[in-house]
TORLUM-727835 format. One line per 3 residues: their letters; for each residue x, y, z of N, C-alpha, C. Coordinates in Angstrom, 1 decimal, always signed. Example, Ala and Ser with C-alpha at 12.3 -4.5 7.8 and 13.67 -1.06 7.14 Angstrom:
// residues 2
AS	+13.2:-5.7:+7.8:+12.3:-4.5:+7.8:+13.2:-3.3:+7.8 ~ +12.8:-2.2:+7.1:+13.7:-1.1:+7.1:+12.9:+0.0:+7.9 .
//
This chain:
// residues 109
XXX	-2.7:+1.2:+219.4:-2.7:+2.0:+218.3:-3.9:+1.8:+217.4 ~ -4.4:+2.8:+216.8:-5.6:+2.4:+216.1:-5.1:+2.7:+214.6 ~ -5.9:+1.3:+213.8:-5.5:+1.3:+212.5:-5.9:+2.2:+211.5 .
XXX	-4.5:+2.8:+211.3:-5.1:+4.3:+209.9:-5.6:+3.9:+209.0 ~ -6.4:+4.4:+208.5:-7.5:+4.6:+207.1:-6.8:+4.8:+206.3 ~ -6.9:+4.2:+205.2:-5.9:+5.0:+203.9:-6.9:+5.8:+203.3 .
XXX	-6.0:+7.1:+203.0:-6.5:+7.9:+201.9:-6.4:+7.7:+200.7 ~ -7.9:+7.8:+200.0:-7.6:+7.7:+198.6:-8.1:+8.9:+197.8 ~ -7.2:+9.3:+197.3:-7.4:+10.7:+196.6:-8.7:+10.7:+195.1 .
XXX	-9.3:+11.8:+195.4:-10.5:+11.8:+194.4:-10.0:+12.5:+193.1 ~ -10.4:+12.2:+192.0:-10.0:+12.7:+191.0:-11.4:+13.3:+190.3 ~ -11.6:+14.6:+189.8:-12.7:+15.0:+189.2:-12.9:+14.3:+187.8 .
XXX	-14.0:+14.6:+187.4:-14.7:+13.7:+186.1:-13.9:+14.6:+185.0 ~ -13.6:+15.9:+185.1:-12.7:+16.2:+184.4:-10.9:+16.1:+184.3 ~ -10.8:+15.6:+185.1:-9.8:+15.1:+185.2:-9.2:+13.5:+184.7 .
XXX	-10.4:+12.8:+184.6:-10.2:+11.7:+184.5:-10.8:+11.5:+182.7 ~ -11.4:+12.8:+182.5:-12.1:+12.5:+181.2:-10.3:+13.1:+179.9 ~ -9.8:+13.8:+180.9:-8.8:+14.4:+180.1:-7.5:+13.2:+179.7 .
XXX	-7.6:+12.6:+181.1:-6.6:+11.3:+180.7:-6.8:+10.2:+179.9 ~ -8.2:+10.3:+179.6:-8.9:+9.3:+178.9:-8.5:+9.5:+177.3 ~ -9.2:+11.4:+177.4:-8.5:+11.5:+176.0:-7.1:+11.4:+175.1 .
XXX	-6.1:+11.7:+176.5:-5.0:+11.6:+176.2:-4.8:+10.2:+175.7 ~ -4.8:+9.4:+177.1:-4.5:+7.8:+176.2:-5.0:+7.4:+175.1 ~ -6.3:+8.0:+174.2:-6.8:+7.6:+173.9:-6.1:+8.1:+172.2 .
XXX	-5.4:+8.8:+172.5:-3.9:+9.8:+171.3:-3.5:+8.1:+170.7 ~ -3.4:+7.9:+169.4:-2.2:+7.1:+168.9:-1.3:+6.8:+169.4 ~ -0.6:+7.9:+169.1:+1.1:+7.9:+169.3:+1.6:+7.9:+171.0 .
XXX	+0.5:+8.1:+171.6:+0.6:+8.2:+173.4:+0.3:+7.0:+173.6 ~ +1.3:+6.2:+174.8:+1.3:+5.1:+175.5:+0.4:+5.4:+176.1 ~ -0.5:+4.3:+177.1:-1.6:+4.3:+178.2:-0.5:+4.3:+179.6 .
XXX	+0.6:+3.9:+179.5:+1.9:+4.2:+180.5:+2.2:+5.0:+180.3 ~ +2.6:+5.6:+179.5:+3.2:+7.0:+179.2:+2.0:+8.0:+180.4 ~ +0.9:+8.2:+179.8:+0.1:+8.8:+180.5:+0.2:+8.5:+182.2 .
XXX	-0.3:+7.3:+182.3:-0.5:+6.9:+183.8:+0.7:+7.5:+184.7 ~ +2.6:+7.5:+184.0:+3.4:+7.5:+184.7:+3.1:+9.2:+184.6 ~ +2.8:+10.0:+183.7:+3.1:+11.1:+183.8:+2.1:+12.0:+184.8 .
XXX	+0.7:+11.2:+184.5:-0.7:+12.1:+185.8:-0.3:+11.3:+187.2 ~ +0.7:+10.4:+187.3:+1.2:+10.0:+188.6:-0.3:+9.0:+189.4 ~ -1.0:+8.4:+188.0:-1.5:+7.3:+188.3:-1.5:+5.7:+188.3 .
XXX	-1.9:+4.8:+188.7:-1.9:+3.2:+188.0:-2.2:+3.4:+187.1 ~ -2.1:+2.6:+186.0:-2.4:+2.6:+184.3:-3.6:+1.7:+184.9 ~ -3.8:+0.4:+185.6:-5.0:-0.1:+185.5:-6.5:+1.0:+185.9 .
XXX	-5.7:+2.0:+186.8:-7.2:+3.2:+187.4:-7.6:+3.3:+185.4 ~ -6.1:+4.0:+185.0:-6.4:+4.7:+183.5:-7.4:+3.5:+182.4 ~ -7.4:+2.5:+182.8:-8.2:+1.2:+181.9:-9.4:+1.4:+182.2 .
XXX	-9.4:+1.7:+184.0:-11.2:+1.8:+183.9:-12.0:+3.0:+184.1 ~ -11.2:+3.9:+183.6:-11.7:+5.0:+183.7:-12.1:+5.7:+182.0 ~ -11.3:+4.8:+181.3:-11.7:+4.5:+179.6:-12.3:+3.6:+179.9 .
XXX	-13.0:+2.5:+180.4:-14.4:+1.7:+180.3:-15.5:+2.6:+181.0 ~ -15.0:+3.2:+182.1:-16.4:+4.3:+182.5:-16.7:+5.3:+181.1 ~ -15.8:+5.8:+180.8:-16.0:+6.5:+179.7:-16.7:+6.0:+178.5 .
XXX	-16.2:+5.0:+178.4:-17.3:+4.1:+177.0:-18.6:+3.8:+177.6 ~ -18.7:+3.8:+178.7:-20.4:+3.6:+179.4:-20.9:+4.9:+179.7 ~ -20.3:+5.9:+179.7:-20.9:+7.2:+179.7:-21.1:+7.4:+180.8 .
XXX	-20.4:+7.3:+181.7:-20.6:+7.4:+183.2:-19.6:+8.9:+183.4 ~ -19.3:+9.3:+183.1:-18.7:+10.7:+183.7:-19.3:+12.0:+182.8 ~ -20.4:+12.2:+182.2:-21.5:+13.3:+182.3:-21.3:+14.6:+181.5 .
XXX	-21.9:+15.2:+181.0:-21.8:+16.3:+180.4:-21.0:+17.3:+180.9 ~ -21.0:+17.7:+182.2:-20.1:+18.2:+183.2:-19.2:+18.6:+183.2 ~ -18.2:+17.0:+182.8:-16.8:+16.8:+182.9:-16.5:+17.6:+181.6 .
XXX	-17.1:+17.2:+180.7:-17.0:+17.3:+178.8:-16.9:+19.1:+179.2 ~ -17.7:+19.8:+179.7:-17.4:+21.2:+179.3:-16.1:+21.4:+180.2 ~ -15.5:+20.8:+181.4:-14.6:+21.6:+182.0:-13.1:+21.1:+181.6 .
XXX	-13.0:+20.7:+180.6:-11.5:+19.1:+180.7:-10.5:+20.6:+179.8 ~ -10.5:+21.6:+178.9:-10.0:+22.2:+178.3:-8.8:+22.9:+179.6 ~ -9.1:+23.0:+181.0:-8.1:+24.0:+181.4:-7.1:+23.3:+182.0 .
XXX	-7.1:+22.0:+182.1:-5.7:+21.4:+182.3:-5.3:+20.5:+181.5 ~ -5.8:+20.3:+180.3:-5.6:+19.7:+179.3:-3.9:+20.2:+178.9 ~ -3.6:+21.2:+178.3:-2.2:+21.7:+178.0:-0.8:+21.1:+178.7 .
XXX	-1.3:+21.6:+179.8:-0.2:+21.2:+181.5:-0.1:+19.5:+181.5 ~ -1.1:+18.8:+181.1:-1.5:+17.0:+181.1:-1.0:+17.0:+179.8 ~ -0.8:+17.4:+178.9:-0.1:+17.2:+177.3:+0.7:+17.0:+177.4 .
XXX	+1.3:+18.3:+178.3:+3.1:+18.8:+178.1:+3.9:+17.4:+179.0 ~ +3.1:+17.3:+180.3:+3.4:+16.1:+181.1:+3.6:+14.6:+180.2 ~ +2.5:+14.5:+179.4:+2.2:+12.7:+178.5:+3.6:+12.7:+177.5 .
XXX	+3.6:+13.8:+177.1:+4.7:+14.1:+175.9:+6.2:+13.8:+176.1 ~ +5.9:+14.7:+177.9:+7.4:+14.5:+178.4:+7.7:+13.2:+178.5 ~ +6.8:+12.2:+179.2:+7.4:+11.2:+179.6:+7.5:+9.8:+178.7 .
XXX	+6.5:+10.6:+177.1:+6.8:+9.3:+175.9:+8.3:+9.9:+175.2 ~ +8.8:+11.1:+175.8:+10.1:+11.3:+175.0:+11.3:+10.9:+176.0 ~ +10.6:+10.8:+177.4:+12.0:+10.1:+178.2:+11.5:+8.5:+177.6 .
XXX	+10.7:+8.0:+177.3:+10.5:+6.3:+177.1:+11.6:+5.8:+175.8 ~ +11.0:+7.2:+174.6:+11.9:+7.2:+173.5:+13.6:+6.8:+174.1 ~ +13.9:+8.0:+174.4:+15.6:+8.5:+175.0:+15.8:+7.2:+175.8 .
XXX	+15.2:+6.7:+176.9:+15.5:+5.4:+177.4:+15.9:+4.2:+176.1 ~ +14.9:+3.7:+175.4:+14.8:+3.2:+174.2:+16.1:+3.1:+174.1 ~ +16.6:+4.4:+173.3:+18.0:+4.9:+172.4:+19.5:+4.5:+173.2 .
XXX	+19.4:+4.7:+174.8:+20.2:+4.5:+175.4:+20.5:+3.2:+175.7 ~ +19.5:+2.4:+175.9:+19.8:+0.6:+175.6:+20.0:+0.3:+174.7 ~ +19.7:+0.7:+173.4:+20.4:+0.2:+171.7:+21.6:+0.3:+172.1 .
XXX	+22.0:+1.9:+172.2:+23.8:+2.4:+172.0:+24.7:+1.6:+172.9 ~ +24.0:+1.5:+174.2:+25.3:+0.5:+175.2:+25.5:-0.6:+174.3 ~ +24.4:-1.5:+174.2:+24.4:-2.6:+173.5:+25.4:-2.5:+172.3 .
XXX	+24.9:-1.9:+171.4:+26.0:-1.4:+170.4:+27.2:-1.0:+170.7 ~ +27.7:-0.4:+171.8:+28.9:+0.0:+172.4:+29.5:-1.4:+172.8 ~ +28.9:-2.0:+173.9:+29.1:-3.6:+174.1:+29.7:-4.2:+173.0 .
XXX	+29.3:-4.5:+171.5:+29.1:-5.1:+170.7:+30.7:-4.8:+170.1 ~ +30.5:-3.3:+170.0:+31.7:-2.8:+169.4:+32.9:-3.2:+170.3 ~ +33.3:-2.8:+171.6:+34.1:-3.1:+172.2:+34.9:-4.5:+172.2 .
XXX	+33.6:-5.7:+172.1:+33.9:-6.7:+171.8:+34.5:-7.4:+171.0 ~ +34.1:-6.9:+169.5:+34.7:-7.3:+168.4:+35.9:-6.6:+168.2 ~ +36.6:-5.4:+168.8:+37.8:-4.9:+168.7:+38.6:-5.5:+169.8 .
XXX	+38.6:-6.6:+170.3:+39.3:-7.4:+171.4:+40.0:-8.3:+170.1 ~ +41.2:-8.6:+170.5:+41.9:-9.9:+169.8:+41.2:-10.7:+170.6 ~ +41.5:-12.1:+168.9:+40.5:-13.0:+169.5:+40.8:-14.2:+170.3 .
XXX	+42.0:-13.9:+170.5:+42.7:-14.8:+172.2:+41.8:-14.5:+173.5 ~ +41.4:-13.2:+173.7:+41.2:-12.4:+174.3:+39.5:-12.7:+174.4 ~ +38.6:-12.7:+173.5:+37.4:-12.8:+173.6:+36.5:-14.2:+174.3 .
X	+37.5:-15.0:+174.6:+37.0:-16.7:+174.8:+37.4:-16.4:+176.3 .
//
């Protein structure tokens, strides 16, 4: 058998300039993004250090506008499932909590 090559998928300078900007949002996680462009957050770390070195070019800077929207709608979605996750471990807990203390207390030991 001969040993396969792995493919590693190329990402354009605009593409990588758009995730940059994204992560680079306040309120946007650097995970939030990574999970949602279906990257490693570490690629997303060094692709914001290429960027602070100016390594991805005037190029990228004019083309990043046409999938910027589609990459938003994606980063947004998946900091509002992080939220909803969030919410859903409080409530159990809280449910847990509650259930508990409405046990007689023979019953709780």
């Amino acid at each position: 058998m001969k040993p396969t090559k792995e493919k590693h998928k190329q990402y354009t300078n605009s593409f990588k300039l758009t995730a940059v900007r994204l992560a680079s949002h306040p309120d946007i996680q650097v995970q939030d993004v990574a999970t949602a462009l279906g990257i490693h957050p570490f690629m997303l770390s060094r692709w914001k250090k290429e960027h602070r070195e100016g390594r991805f070019g005037e190029q990228a800077h004019a083309n990043t506008n046409t999938n910027t929207k589609s990459m938003e709608e994606e980063v947004l979605e998946q900091t509002q499932v992080r939220e909803l996750e969030k919410t859903i471990k409080r409530l159990e807990l809280e449910n847990a909590l509650l259930k508990k203390s409405m046990q007689p207390s023979s019953e709780q030991n």
